[in-house]
N, CA, C and O atoms as CSV, one atom per row, in Angstrom:
chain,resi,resn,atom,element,x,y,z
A,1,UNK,N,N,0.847,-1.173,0.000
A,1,UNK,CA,C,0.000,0.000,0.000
A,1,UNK,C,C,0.894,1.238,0.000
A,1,UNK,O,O,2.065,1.136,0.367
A,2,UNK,N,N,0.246,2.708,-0.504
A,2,UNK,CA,C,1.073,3.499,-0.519
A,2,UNK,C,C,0.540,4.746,0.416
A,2,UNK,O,O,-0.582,4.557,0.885
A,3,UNK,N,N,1.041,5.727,0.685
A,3,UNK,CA,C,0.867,6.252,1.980
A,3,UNK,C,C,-0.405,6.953,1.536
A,3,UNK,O,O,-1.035,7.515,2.432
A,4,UNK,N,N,-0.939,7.019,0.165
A,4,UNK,CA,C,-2.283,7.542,0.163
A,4,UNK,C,C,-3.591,6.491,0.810
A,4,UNK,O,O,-4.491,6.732,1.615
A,5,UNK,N,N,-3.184,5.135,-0.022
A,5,UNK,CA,C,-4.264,4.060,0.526
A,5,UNK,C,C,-4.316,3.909,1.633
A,5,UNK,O,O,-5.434,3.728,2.116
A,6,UNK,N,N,-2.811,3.919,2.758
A,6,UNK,CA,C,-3.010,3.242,4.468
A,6,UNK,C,C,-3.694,5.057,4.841
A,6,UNK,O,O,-4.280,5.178,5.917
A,7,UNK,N,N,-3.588,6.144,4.060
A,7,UNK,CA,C,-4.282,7.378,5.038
A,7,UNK,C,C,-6.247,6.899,4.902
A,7,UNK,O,O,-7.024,6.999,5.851
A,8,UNK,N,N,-6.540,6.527,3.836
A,8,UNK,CA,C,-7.771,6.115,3.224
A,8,UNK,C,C,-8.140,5.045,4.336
A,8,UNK,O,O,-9.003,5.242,5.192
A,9,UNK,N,N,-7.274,3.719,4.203
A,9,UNK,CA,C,-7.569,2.979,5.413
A,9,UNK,C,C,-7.568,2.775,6.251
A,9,UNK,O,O,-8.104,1.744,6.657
A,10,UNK,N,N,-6.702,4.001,7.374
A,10,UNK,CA,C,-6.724,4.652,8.372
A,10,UNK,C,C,-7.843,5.268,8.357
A,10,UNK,O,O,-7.887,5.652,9.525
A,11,UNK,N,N,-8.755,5.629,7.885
A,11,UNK,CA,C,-9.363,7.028,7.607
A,11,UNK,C,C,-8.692,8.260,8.796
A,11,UNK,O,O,-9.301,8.700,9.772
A,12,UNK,N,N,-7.393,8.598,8.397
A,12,UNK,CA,C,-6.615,9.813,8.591
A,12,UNK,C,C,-5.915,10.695,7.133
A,12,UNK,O,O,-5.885,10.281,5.974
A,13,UNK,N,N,-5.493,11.771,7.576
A,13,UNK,CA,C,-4.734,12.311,6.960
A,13,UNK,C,C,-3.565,11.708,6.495
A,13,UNK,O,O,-3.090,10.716,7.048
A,14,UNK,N,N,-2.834,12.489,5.053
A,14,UNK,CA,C,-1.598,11.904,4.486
A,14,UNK,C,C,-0.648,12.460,5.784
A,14,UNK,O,O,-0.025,11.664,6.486
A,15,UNK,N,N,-0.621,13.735,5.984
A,15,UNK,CA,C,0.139,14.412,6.744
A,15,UNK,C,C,-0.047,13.571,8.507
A,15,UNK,O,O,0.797,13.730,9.389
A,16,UNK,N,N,-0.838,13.038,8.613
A,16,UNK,CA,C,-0.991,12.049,10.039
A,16,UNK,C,C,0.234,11.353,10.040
A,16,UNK,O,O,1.250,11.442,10.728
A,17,UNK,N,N,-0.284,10.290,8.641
A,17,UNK,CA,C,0.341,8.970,8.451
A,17,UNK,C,C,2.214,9.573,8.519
A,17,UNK,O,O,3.190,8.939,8.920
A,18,UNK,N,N,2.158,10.729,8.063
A,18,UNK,CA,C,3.852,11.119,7.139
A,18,UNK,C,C,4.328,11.260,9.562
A,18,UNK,O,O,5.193,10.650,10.190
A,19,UNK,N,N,3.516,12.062,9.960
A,19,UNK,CA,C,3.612,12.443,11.144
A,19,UNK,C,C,4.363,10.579,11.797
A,19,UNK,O,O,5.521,10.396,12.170
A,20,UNK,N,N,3.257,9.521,11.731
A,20,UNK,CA,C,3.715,8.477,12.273
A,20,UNK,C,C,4.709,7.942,11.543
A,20,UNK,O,O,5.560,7.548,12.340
A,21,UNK,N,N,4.977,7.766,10.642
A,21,UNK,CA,C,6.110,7.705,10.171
A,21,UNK,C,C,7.222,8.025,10.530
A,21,UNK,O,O,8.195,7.319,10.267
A,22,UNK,N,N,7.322,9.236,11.256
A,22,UNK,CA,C,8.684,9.889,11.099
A,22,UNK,C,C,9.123,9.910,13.010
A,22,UNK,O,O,10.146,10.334,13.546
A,23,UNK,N,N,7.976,9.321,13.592
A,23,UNK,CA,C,8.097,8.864,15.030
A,23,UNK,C,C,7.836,7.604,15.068
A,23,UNK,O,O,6.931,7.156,15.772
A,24,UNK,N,N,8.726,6.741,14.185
A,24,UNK,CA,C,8.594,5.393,13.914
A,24,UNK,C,C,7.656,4.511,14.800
A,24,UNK,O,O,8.110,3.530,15.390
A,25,UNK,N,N,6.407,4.856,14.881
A,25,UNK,CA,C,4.815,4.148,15.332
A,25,UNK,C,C,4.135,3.581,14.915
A,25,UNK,O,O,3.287,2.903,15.495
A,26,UNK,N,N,4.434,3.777,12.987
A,26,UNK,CA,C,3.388,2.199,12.247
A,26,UNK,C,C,4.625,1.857,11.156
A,26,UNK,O,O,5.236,2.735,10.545
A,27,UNK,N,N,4.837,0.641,11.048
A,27,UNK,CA,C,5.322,-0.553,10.508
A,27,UNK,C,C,5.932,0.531,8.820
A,27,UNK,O,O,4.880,1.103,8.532
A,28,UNK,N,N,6.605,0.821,8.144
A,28,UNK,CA,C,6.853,0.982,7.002
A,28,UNK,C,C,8.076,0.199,6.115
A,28,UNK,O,O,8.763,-0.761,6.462
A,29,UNK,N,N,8.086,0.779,5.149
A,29,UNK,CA,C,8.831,0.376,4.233
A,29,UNK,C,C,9.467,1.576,3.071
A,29,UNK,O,O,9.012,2.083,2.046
A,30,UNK,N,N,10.480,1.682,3.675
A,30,UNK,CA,C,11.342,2.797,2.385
A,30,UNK,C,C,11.955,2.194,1.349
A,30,UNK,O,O,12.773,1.276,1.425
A,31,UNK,N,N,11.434,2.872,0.107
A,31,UNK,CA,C,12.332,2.304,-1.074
A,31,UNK,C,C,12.612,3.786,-1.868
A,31,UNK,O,O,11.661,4.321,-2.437
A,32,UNK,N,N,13.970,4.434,-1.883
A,32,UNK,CA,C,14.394,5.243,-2.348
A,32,UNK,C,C,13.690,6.774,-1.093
A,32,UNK,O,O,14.160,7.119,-0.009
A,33,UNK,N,N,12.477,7.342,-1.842
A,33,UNK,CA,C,11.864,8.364,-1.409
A,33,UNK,C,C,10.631,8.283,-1.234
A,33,UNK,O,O,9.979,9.180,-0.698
A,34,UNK,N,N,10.118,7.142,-1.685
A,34,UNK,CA,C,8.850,6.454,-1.862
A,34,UNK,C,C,8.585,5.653,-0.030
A,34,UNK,O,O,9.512,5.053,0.515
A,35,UNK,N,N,7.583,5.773,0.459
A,35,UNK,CA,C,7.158,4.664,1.136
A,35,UNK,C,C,5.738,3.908,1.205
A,35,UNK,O,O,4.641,4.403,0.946
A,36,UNK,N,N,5.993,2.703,1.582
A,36,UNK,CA,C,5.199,1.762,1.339
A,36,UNK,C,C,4.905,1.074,3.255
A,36,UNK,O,O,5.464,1.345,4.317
A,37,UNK,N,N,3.860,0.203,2.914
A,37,UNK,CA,C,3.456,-0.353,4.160
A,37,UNK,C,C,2.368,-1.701,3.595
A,37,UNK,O,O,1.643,-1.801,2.605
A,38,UNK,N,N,2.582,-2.363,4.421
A,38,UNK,CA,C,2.292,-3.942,4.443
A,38,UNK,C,C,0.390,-4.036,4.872
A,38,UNK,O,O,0.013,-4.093,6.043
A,39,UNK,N,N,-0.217,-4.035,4.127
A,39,UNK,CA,C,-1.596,-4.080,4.993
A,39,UNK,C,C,-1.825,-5.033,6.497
A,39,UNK,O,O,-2.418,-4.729,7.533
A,40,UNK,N,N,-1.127,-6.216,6.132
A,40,UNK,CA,C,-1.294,-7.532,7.365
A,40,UNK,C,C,-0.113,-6.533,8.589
A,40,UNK,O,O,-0.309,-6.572,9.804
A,41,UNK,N,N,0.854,-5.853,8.061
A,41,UNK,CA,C,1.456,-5.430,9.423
A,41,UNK,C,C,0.601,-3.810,9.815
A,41,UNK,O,O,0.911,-3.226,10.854
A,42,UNK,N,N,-0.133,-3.402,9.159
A,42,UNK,CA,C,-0.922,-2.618,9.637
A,42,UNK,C,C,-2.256,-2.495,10.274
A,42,UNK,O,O,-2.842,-1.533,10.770
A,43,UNK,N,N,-2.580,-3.802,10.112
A,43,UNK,CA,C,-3.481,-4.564,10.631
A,43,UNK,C,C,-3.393,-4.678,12.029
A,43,UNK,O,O,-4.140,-4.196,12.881
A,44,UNK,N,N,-1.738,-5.828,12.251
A,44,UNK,CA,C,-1.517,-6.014,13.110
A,44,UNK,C,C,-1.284,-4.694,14.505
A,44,UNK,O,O,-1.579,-4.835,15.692
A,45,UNK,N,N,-0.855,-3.837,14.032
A,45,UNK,CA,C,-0.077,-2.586,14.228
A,45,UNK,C,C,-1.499,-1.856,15.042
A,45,UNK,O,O,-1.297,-1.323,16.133
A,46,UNK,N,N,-2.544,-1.861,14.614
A,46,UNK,CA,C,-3.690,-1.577,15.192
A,46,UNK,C,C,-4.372,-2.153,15.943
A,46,UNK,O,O,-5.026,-1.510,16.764
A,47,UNK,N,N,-4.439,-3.665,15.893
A,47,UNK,CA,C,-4.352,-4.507,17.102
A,47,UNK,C,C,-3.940,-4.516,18.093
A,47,UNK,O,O,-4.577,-5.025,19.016
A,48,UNK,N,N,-2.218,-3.729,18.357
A,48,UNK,CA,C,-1.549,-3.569,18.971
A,48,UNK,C,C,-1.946,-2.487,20.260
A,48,UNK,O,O,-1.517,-2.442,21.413
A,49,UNK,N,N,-2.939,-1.655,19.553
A,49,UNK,CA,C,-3.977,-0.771,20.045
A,49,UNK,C,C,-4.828,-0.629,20.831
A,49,UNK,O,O,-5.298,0.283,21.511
A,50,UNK,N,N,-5.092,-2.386,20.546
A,50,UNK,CA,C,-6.643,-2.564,21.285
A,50,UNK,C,C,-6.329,-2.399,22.638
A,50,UNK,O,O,-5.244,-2.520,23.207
A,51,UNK,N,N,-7.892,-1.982,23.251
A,51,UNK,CA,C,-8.407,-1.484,24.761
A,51,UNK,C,C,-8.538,-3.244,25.197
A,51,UNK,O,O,-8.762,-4.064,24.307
A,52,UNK,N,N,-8.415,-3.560,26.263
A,52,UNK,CA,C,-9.343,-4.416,27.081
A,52,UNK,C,C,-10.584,-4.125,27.767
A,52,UNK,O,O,-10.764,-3.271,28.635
A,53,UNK,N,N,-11.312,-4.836,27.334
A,53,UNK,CA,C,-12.636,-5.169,28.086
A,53,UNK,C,C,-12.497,-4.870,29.857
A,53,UNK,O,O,-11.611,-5.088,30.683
A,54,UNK,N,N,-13.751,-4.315,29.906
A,54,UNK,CA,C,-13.623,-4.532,31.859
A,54,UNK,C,C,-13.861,-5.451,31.858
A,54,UNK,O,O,-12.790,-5.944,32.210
A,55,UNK,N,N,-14.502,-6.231,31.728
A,55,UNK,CA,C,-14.312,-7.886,31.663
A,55,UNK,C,C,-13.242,-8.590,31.699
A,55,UNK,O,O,-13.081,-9.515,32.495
A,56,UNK,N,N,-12.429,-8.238,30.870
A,56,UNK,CA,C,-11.127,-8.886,30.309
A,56,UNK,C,C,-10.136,-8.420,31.583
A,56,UNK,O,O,-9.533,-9.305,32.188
A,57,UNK,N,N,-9.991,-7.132,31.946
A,57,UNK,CA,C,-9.139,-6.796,33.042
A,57,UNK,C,C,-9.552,-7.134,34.247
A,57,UNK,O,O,-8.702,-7.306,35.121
A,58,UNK,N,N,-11.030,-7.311,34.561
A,58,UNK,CA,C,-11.239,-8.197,36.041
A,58,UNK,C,C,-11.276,-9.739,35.738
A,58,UNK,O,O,-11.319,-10.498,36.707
A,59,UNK,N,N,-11.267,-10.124,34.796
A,59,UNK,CA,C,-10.510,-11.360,34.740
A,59,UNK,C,C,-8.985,-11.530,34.500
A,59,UNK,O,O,-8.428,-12.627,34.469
A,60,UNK,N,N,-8.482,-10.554,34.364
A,60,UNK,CA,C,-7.086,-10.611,34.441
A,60,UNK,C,C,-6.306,-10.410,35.866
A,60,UNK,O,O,-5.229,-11.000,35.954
A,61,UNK,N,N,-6.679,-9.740,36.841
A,61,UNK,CA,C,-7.091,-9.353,38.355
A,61,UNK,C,C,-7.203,-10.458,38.812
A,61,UNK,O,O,-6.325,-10.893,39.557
A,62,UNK,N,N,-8.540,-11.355,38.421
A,62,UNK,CA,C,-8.818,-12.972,39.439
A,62,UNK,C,C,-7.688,-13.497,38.998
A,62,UNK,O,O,-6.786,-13.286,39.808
A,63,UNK,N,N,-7.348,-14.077,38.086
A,63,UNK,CA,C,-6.015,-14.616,37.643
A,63,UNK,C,C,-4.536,-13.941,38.219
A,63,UNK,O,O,-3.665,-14.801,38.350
A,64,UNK,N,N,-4.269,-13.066,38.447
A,64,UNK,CA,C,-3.539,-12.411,39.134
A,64,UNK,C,C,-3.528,-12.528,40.518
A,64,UNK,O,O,-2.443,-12.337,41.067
A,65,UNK,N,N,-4.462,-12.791,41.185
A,65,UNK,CA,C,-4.904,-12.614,42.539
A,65,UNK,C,C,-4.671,-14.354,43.169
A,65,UNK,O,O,-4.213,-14.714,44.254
A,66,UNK,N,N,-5.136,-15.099,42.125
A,66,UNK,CA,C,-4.980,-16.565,42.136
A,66,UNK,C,C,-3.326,-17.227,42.175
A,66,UNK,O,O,-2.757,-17.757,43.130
A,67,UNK,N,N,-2.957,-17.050,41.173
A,67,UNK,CA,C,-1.608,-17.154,40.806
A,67,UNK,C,C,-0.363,-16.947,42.128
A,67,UNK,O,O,0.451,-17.813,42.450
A,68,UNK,N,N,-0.528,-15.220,42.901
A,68,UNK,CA,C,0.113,-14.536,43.633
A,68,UNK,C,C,-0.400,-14.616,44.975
A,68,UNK,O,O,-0.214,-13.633,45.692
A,69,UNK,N,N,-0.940,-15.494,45.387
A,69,UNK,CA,C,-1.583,-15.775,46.399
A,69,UNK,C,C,-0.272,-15.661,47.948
A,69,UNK,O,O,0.824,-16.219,47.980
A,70,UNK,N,N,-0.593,-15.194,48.523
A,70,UNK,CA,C,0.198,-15.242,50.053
A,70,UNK,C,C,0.066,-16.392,50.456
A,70,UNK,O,O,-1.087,-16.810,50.564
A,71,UNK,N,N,1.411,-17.450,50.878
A,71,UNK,CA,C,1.144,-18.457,51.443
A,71,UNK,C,C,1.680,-18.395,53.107
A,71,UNK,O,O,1.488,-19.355,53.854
């Protein structure tokens, strides 16, 4: 993809994407002056993102609490 399509599939700006870029924060690829980016590592890259559930963090807590138990 080229930095117009990941701003499109970001739905952000070119000038965002050029911004993360240059505070090395999403996955790229330089060839000459040109850059490029991987859809599956931008994918991933946003995944990287995700919130947890309150669910997910008070089950992460019981498990924590279980595990670390005072004997």
């Amino acid at each position: 993809m080229n930095i117009q399509q990941v701003a499109e599939y970001l739905s952000l700006s070119v000038q965002t994407i050029y911004g993360l870029t240059s505070r090395l924060e999403v996955p790229t690829i330089k060839k000459g002056k040109r850059l490029y980016f991987k859809k599956a590592e931008i994918d991933e890259w946003l995944l990287k993102g995700r919130k947890k559930t309150k669910e997910e963090i008070i089950e992460q807590a019981h498990n924590y609490l279980i595990r670390n138990k005072r004997k």
